[in-house]
C-alpha positions in Angstrom: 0.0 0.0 0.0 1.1 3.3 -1.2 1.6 5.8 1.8 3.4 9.0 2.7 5.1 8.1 5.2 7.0 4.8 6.6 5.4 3.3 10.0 8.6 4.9 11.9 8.3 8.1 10.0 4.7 8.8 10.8 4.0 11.8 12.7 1.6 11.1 15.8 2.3 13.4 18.5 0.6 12.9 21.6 -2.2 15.6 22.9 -2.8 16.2 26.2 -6.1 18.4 27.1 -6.0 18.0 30.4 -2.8 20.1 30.9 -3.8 23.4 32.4 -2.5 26.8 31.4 -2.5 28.3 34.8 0.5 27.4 37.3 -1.0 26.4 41.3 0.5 29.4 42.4 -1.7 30.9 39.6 1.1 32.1 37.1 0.1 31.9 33.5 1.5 29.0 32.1 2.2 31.0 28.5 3.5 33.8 29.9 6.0 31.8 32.5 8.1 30.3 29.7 10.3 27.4 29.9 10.3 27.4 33.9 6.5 25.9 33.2 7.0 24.1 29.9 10.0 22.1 31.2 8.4 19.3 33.2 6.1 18.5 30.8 8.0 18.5 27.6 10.4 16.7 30.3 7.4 13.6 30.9 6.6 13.3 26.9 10.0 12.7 26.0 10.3 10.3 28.4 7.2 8.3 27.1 9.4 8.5 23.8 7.1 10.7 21.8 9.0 13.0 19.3 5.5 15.1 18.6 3.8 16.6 20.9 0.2 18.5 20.0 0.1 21.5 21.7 -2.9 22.3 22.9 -4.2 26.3 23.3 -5.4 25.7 26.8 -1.5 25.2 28.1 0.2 27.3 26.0 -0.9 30.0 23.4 1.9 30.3 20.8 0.0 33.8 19.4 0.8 35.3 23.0 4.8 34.7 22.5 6.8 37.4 21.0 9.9 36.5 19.3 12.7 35.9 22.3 9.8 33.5 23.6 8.9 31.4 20.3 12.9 30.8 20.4 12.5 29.7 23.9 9.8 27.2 23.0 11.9 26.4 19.9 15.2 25.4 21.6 13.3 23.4 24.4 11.5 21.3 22.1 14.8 20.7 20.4 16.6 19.9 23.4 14.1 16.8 24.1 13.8 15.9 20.9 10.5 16.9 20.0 8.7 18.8 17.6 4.9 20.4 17.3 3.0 18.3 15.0 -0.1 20.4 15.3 -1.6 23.0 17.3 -5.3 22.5 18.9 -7.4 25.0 20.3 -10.0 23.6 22.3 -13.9 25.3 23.4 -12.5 28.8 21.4 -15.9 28.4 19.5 -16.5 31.0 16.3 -20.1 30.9 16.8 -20.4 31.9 21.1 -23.4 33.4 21.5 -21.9 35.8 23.2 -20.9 38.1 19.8 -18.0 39.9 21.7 -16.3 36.0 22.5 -17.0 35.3 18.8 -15.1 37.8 17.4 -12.4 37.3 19.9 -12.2 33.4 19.4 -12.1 33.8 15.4 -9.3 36.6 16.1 -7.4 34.2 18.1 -7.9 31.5 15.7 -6.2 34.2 12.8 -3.2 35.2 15.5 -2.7 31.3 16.1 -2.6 30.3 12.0 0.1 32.9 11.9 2.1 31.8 14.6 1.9 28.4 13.5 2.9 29.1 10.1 6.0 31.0 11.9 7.1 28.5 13.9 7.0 25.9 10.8 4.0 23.8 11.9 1.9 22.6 9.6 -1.5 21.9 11.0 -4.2 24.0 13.4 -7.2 22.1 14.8 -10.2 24.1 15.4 -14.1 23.6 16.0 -16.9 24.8 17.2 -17.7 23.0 20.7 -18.0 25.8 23.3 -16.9 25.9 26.9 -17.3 23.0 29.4 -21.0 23.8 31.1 -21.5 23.9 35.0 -23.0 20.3 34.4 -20.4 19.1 32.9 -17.9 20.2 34.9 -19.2 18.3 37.8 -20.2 15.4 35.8 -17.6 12.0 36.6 -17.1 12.5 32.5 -18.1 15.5 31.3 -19.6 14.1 27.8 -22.0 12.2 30.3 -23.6 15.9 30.6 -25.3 18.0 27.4 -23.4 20.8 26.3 -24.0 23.7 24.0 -25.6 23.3 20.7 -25.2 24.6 17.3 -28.8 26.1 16.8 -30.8 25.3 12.9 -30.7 28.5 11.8 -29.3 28.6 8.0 -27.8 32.6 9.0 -25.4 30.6 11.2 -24.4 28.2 9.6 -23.8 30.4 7.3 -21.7 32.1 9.8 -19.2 29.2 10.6 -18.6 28.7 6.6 -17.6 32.2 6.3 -15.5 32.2 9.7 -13.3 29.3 8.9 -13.3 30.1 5.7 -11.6 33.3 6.6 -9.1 31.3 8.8 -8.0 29.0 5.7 -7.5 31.8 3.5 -5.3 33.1 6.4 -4.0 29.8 7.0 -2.9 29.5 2.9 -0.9 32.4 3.1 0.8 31.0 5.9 0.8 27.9 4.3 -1.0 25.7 7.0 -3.4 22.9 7.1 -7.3 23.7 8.7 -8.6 21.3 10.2 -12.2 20.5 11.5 -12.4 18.5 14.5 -15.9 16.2 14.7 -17.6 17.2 18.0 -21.4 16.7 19.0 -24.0 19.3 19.4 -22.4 21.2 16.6 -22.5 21.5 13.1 -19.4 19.0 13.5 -21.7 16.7 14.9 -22.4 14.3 12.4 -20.4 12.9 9.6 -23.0 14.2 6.8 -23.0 17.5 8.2 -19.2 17.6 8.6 -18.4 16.5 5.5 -21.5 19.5 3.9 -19.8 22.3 6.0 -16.2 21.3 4.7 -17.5 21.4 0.8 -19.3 24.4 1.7 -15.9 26.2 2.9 -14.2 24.9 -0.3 -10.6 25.4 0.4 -8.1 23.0 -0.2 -6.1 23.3 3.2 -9.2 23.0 5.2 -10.2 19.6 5.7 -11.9 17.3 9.2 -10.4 16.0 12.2 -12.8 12.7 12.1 -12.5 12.3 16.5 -15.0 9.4 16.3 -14.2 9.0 20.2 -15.4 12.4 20.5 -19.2 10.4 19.1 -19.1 6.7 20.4 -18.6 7.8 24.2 -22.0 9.5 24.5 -25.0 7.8 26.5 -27.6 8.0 23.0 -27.5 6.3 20.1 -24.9 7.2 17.3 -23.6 6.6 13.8 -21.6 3.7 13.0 -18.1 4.2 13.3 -17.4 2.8 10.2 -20.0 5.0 8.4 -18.5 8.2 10.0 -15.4 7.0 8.8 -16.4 6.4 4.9 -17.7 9.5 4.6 -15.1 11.6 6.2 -11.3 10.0 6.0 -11.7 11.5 2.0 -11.5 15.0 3.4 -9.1 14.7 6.1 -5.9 16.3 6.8 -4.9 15.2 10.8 -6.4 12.9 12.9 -7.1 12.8 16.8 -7.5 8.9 18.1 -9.2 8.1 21.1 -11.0 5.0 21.9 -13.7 3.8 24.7 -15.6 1.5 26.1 -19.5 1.4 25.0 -22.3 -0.9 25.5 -26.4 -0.5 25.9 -28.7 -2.7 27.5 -32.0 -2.8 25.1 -34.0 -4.1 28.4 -33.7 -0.8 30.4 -32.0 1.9 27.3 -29.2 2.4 29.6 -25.9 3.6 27.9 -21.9 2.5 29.3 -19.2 4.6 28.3 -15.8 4.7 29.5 -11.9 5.8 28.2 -9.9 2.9 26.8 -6.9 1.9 25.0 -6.8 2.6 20.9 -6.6 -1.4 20.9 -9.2 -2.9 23.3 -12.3 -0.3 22.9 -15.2 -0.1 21.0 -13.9 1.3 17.7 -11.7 -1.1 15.3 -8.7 1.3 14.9 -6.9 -1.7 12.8 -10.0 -1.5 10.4 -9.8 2.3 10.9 -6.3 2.8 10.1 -6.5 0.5 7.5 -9.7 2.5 5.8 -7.5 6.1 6.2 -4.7 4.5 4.4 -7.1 3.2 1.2 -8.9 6.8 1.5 -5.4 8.5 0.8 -4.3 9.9 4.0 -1.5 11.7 4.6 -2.2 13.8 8.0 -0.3 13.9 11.2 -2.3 11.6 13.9 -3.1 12.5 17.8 -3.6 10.6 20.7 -5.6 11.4 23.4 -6.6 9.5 26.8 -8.7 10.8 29.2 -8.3 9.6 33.0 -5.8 7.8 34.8 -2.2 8.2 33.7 -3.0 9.7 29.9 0.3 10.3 28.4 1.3 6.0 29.5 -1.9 5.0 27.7 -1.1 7.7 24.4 2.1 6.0 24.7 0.8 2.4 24.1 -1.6 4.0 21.8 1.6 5.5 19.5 2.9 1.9 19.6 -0.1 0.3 18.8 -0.3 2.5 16.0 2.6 1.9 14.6 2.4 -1.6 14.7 -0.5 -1.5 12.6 0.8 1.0 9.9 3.8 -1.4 9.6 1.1 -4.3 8.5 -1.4 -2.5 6.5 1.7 0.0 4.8 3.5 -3.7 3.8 0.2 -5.4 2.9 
């Protein structure tokens, strides 16, 4: 099978939401510099990751100026590692609240740049909005509803012509867009994904399918595989996270919980395998919530590999 990339040579950095961006003594994280970056960058080279997705929420490379990009720069390169993409999480172009709107898309157009600065090629953004009191005190916070993208054509509308904005500006600064599946919004659903991508029309903005994001909730859902055949054709990057799911017909109650990319619900060895035939090419994430994440994205990397050796010789 023809691929891009050899199963050595493929880029999954590991993403880690839960870091915070705010020190316990309550110093900014960004703003610290490498005093706060150290330990962590410290911990994923030690799991023997050479990528690391860096998420918004711990540090915002559009808030560096230039002495502090070099900082970030040289630290990476002294453990070895290098962004593969940059997240931003809950920075939602359609808040309700018009003045957080304009401020999320603005930061969205200040992180593209950066990005493109610093010589990283892909920015993940989407339109899920800030964690709700609910879910915050949830035991898993998808166990809770969150915000919804309302059916109102203006809108929609709205998010074409925001992220379309943010690929032209990504294009000149030559970077990748990508959409990352999320429920409740407009991202929600592989059909709508997939109509709000063609609708954009630019060829560096493409979807992040995060089927985990889908299969954990306590409802019915599509079929992984469905999601998958429909959006791996217009993908550029790839978060992978896997859980446990099961329903009892007898009483409609719903089981979800975080697992390993190889013993949950989703068959990421039929996944990977469906990416590769599709044409693929993007950097991959993974992700683990609970528990010691970064170990489990570690055995997820491996896992990974593993199976891209196989199906990439196949």
């Amino acid at each position: 099978m023809t691929a891009p990339f050899t199963a050595d040579t493929w880029p999954i950095g590991v993403g880690l939401p839960q870091l915070v961006g705010t020190l316990t003594d309550g110093r900014d994280v960004t703003t610290t510099g490498p005093q706060a970056w150290r330990p962590t960058f410290h911990e994923v080279a030690a799991a023997g990751f050479t990528e690391i997705d860096l998420f918004t929420t711990f540090i915002r490379i559009s808030d560096l100026d230039a002495d502090a990009r070099s900082s970030l720069q040289r630290l990476l390169a002294e453990y070895g590692l290098r962004i593969s993409a940059i997240p931003l999480a809950r920075r939602s172009i359609l808040d309700p609240d018009p003045d957080r709107a304009t401020a999320n898309l603005e930061f969205a157009l200040e992180t593209v740049r950066a990005a493109g600065e610093l010589g990283v090629g892909t920015v993940c953004v989407g339109l899920h909005q800030p964690l709700t009191a609910e879910q915050q005190q949830a035991e898993w916070f998808w166990l809770a509803p969150g915000e919804e993208n309302p059916e109102d054509p203006a809108v929609w509308a709205a998010a074409v012509e925001g992220f379309r904005r943010i690929g032209e500006e990504a294009a000149r600064a030559q970077v990748q867009v990508s959409l990352e599946m999320y429920e409740g919004t407009y991202l929600g659903t592989s059909e709508s994904s997939v109509r709000l991508v063609t609708d954009i029309g630019l060829p560096n903005v493409g979807l992040c399918p995060d089927i985990g994001n889908i299969v954990r909730l306590h409802r019915p859902v599509e079929d992984w595989r469905v999601m998958l055949e429909r959006m791996l054709p217009h993908a550029n990057y790839w978060q992978l996270k896997n859980y446990l799911r099961d329903h009892d017909p007898a009483t409609g109650a719903y089981f979800s919980a975080p697992a390993p990319l190889e013993t949950g619900y989703i068959d990421y060895r039929t996944a990977v395998g469906m990416a590769l035939a599709a044409g693929f090419s993007g950097p991959l994430c993974v992700e683990h919530y609970g528990g010691d994440g970064l170990s489990v994205a570690a055995t997820n990397r491996d896992y990974l590999r593993r199976i891209l050796a196989a199906k990439i010789a196949s």
